[in-house]
C-alpha positions as CSV (number, residue, x, y, z in Angstrom):
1,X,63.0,10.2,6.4
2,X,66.6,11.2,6.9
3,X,65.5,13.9,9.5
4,X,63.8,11.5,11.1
5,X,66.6,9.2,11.5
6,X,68.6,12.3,12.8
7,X,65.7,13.4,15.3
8,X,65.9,9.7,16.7
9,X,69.3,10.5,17.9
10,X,70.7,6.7,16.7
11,X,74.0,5.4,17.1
12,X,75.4,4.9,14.1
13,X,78.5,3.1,12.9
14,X,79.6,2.9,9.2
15,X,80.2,-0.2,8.1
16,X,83.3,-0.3,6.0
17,X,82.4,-4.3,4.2
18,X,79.1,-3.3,3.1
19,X,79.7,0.4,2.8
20,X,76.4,1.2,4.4
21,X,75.4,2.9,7.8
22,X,74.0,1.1,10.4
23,X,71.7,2.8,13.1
24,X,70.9,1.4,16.7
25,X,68.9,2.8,19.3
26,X,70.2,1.4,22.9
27,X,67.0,3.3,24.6
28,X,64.0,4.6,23.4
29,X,64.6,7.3,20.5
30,X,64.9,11.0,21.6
31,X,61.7,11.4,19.0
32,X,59.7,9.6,21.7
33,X,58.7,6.7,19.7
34,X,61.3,4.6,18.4
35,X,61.7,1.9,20.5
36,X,65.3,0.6,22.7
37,X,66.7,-2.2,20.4
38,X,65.9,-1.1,17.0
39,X,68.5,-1.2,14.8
40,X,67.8,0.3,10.8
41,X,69.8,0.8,7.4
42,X,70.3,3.8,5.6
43,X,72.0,6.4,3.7
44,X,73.9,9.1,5.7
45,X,76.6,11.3,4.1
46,X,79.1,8.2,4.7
47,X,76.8,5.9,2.8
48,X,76.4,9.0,0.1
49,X,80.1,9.6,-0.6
50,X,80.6,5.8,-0.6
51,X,78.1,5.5,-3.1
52,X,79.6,8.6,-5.7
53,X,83.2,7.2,-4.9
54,X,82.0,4.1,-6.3
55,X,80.3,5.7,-9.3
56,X,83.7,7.7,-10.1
57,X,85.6,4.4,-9.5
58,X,83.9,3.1,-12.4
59,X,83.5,6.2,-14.5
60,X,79.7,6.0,-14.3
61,X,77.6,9.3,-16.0
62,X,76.9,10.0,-12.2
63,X,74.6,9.3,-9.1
64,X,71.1,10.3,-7.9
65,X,68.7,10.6,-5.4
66,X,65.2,8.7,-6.6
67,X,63.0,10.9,-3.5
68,X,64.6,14.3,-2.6
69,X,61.5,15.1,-0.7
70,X,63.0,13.0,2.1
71,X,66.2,14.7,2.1
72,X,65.3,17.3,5.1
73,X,67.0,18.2,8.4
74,X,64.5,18.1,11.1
75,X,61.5,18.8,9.0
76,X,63.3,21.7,7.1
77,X,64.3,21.1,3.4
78,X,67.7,21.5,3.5
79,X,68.7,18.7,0.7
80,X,71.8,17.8,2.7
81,X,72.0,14.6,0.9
82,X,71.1,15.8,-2.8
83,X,73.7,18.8,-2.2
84,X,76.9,16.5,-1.1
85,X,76.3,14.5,-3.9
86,X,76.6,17.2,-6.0
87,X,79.1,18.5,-4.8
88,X,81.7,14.9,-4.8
89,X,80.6,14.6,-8.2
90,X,82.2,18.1,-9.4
């Protein structure tokens, strides 16, 4: 889940080729059980507005999220995700 990503405290870097951002933990997660060295794909707000800007670029109907219930900050469902994307596409 996103919050869990978040509660891991990785590093991330956006990756501007693949448009996608990249997570690496260079010690063991501040969740307690992600392990120094792992390194993991995944949608941040980077990766979301890349992903809209795209859309628009090619006058697509629009972008969605397939699972909201993953979109939560630290356990709480905040829909960060879900909401920026509605929000670049108005």
């Amino acid at each position: 889940m996103y919050s869990e990503v978040q509660r891991a405290g990785f590093t991330t870097h956006f990756d501007n080729e693949t448009q996608s951002d990249i997570g690496y933990l260079s010690s063991t997660g501040k969740d307690g059980y992600s392990p120094a060295g792992l390194w993991m794909s995944y949608l941040d707000k980077d990766g979301v507005t890349a992903i809209v800007d795209y859309a628009k670029s090619k006058k697509l109907a629009g972008a969605f999220s397939f699972d909201i219930s993953m979109d939560s900050n630290n356990g709480a469902f905040t829909y960060d995700l879900t909401s920026l994307i509605y929000q670049l596409e108005n």
